[in-house]
C-alpha positions in Angstrom: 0.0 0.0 0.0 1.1 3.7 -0.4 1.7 6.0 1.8 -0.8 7.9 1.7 -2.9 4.9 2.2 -1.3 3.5 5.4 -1.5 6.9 6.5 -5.4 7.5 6.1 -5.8 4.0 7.5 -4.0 4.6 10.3 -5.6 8.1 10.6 -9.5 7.0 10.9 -7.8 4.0 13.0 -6.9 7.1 15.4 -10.4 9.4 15.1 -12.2 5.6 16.2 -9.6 4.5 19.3 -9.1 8.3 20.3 -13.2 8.1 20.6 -13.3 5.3 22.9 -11.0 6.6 25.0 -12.6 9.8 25.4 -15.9 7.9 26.1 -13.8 5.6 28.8 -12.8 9.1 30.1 -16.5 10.5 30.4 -17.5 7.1 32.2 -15.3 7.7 34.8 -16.1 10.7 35.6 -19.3 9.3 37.3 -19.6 8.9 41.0 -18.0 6.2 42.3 -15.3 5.1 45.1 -11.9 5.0 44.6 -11.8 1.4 44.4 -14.3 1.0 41.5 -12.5 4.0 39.9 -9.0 2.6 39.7 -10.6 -0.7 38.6 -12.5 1.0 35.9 -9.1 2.4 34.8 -7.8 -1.0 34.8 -10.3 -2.3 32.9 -11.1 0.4 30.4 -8.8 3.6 30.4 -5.6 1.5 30.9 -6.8 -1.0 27.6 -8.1 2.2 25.6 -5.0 4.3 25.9 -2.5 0.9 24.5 -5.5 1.3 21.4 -4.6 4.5 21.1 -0.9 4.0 21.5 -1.0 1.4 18.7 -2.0 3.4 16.0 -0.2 6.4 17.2 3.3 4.4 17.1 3.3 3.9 13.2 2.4 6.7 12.4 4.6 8.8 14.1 7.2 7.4 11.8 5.1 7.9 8.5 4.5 11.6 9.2 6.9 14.5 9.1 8.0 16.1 12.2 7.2 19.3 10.1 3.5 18.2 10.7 3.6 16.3 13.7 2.6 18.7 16.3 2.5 16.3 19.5 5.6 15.3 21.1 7.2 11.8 19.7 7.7 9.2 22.2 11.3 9.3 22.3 11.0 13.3 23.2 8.8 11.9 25.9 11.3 9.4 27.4 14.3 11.8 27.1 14.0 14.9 27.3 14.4 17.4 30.3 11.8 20.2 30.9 
């Protein structure tokens, strides 16, 4: 496949795992105890953020740092603020 290709793939991959996380997000947001919270997280933010992750990994290395605004993960891991 082209590049453009992988790229869109990978883009709509994004928009649809970026979604769930954000709805992961809003569910936790409702009452509950601290236990049930960080169990939720377990069980759904944790799980939604590696979706996210997945997609994000490849195509960090198909798109230009000219037009990738958000930091890479190696300028995450390395790099003093």
């Amino acid at each position: 496949a082209g590049l453009l290709q992988r790229i869109t793939v990978l883009t709509e991959a994004l928009a649809e795992k970026t979604e769930a996380l954000e709805q992961a997000v809003r569910q936790s947001e409702q009452p509950m105890d601290g236990k049930a919270l960080a169990e939720f997280c377990r069980k759904a933010i944790v799980p939604a953020m590696q979706d996210v992750r997945s997609v994000v990994d490849p195509l960090e290395t198909l798109v230009s740092d000219e037009y990738w605004d958000l930091p890479t993960y190696g300028e995450m891991l390395y790099s003093i603020i």
